[in-house]
N, C-alpha and C positions, 0 to 999 in steps of 0.2 A: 708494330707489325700489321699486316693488312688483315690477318682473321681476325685481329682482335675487333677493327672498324666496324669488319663484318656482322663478328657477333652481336655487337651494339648495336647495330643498326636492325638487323632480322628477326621478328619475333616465329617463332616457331611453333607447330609446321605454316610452311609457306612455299609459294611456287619460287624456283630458281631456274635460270634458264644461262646454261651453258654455252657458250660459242665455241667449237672446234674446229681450227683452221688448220688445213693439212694436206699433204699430195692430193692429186683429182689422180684417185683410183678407188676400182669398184669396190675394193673392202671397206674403206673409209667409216661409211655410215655404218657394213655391220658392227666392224669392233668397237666404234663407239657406242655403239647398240648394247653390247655385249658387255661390254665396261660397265654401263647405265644398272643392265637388268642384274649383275652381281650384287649390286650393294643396294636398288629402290628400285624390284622386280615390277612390271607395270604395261599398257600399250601404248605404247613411244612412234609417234609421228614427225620424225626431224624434217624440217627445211633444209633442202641442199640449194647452196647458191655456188655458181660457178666464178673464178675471178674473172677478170679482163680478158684476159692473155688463155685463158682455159686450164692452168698448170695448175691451178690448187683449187679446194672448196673449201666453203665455209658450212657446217654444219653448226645447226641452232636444236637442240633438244632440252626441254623441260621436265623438272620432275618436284616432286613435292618433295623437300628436305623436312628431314624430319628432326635435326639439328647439326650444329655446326662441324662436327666430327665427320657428318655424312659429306657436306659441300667441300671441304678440305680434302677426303680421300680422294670422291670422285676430280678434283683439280688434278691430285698427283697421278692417277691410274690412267685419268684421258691424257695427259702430258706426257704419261712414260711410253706412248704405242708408236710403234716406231714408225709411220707415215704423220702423226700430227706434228705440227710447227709452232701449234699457240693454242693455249685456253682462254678463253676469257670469258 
């Protein structure tokens, strides 16, 4: 499974930096904001990049995981908002 790579690979704490790709609408950023500061409360400065076409963004936000339990929720809780399309 892909945590397990994960956890092998990551020594912790460490910076992790999430990509959230998802509708181009103005809540976007905050819910993933909002997602962020539930589980690694913090001042969060995401990059919004717009697609081609202007229909989606891609948000990029970083946080210090403080272990593998933290990077796996926050996957599931930014995948479950109902405007994103992909985490990675």
């Amino acid at each position: 499974m892909q945590q397990t790579k994960l956890k092998e690979l990551l020594e912790f704490p460490c910076s992790f930096t999430y990509k959230v790709m998802g509708l181009a609408q103005p809540e976007l950023v905050e819910q993933v904001v909002a997602v962020v500061q539930r589980h690694a409360p913090g001042d969060y400065h995401p990059q919004v990049k717009p697609s081609s076409k202007g229909n989606y963004h891609s948000v990029s936000i970083t946080i210090i995981a403080t272990d593998i339990e933290l990077v796996e929720t926050l996957y599931q809780e930014l995948s479950d908002i109902d405007i994103v399309r992909m985490v990675l």
